[in-house]
N, C-alpha and C positions, 0 to 999 in steps of 0.2 A: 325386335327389329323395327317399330313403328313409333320409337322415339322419337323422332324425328317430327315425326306428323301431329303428337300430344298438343303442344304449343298452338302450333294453327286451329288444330280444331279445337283449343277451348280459350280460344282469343278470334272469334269470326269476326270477320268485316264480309259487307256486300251484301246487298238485296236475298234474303232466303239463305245467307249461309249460315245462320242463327241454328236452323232448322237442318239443312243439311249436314252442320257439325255437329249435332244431338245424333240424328242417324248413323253417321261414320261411328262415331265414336264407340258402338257397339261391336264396331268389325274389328277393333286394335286387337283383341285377344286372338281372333279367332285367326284371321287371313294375316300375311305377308303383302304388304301395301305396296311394296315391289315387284309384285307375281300378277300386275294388274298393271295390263300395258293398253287391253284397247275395250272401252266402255261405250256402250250402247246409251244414249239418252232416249228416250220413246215416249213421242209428247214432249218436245222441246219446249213448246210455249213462246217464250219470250227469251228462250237461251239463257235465262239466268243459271240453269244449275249445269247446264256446259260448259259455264267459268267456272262456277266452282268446283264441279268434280278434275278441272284441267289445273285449277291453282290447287288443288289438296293432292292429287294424282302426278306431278310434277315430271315426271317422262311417261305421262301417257297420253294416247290420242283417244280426242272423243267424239263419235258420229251421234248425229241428233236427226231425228228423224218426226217433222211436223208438216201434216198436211195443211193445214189453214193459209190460205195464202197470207193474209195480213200477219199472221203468227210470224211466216218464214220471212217476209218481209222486215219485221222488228229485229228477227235475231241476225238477220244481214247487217243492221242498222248498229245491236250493239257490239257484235263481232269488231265491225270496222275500230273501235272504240279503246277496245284492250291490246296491250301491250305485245309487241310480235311475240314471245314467248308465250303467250296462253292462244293469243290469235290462230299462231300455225298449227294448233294441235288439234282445233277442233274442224270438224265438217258437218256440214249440215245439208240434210236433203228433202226438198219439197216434197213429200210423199206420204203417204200412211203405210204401217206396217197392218197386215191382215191374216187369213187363213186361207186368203187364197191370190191369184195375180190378176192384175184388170183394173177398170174403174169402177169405181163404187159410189157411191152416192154419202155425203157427208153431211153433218148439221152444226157447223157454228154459231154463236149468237148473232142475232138479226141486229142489223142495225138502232134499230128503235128499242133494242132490247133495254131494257130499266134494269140494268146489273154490269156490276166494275168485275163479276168474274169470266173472263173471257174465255178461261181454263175448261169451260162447262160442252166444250167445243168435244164433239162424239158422231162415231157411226153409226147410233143409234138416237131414238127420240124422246124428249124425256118424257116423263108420265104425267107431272105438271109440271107446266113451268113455275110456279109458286112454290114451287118444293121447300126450298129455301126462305125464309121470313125475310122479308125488305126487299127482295128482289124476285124482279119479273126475267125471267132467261129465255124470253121466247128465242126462238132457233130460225133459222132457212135452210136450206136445200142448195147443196153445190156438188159439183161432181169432183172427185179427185183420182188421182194414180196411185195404188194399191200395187204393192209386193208380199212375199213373204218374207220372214226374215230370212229363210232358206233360200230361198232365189237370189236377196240384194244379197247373202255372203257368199252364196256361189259363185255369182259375178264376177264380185271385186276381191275374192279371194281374202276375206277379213271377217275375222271370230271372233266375237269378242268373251273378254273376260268377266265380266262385272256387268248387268242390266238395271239400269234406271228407268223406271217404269211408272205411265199416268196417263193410261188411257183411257181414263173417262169408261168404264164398264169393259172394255175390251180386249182388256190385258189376257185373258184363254184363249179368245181365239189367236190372236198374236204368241202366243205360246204355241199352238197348234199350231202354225204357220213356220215356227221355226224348232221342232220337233231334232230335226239331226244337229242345229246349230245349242242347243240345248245341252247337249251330250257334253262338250268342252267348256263350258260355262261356269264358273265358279259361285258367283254371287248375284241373286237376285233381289232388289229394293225395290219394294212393288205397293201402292195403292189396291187393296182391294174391299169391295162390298161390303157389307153385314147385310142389307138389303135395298132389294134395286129403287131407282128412282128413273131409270132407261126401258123404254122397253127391249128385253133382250138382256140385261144387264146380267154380265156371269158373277156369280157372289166367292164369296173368298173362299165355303166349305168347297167349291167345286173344283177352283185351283188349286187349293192343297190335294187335294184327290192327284189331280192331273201331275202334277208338278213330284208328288213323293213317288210315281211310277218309273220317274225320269233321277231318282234319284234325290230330288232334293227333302231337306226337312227344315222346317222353321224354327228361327229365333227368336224364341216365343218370350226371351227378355225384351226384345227390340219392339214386340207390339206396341201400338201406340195408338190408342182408341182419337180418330181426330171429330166425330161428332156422330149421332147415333147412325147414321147409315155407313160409315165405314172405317177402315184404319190402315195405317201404314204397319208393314211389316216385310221381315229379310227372312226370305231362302238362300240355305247352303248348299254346295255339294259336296256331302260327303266322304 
């Protein structure tokens, strides 16, 4: 049933869909890519993979969820940019998802920061900022609005199917935040640890804990070691 989708992902055009068609491409066996109508982005960034998962996802909506103000601000900017067809599909909201509701206190890169990775943006602090060779990630202090996932789908009455996920060490507690939203959740694409570089930072043995309670278990084809602190990898529900 996912013939359809073959072609696109192993012909990517756009910023990161290089990367995202590597990732998809382990789900054609497994899921029905028409049984995935509404995707969670978490940690939009810069909204590049809100296009792409809305141009590979072709009648699905995708909500992005970025606290950073200049983050939310960029993905305003390339929203405007694409074509009404992927435009209307997606939404984005200036916010952080959390383990609890309120404002919280956040750390994106400082301005003076000496580092093009802007991504390094977390509710936690990092342990050096030299973590990383060539770059300096010093951070600051802002405060933002915090939900859980269970309060914003209670809300707005929207569950999604499919979770993209990059929060910067935070992906448990945001799991624990959306503990009943979880339940009907089919696909999780998640960033997680090998070991921290946050303080606080939750590491990948403790989400598969949390995550196979609920049901899911990993496609432990789809790991992908991306440098020694951590990797990408897909939970199912089976």
């Amino acid at each position: 049933m996912n013939e359809a989708y073959l072609g696109l992902l192993t012909s990517p055009t756009g910023l990161s869909m290089d990367m995202m068609a590597e990732r998809l491409l382990h789900l054609v066996p497994e899921i029905n890519f028409l049984d995935i109508n509404i995707i969670f982005d978490i940690g939009a960034a810069h909204g590049y993979e809100s296009k792409n998962l809305a141009r590979v996802f072709s009648h699905a909506h995708i909500y992005g969820f970025e606290p950073t103000p200049e983050h939310y601000q960029a993905c305003l900017s390339h929203y405007e940019k694409l074509s009404p067809w992927i435009r209307n599909r997606i939404n984005i909201s200036n916010i952080a998802l959390n383990d609890i509701d309120g404002q919280m206190k956040f750390y994106p890169l400082a301005d003076d920061a000496q580092s093009i990775n802007t991504g390094m943006a977390s509710k936690f602090k990092l342990i050096d900022p030299l973590v990383f060779p060539h770059e300096y990630n010093k951070q600051k202090e802002i405060t933002v609005n915090a939900l859980t996932m269970d309060t914003w789908c209670k809300n707005t009455n929207i569950y999604p199917d499919l979770i993209w996920i990059d929060a910067q060490g935070a992906e448990l507690d945001i799991f624990k935040g959306g503990e009943n939203t979880l339940k009907n959740v089919r696909v999780i694409m998640a960033e997680a640890a090998l070991k921290p570089y946050y303080h606080g930072h939750t590491l990948k043995v403790d989400i598969d804990k949390y995550l196979n309670t609920l049901g899911f278990t990993e496609l432990t084809s789809a790991q992908k070691l991306m440098h020694e602190y951590e990797v990408d990898t897909i939970y199912l529900k089976r």
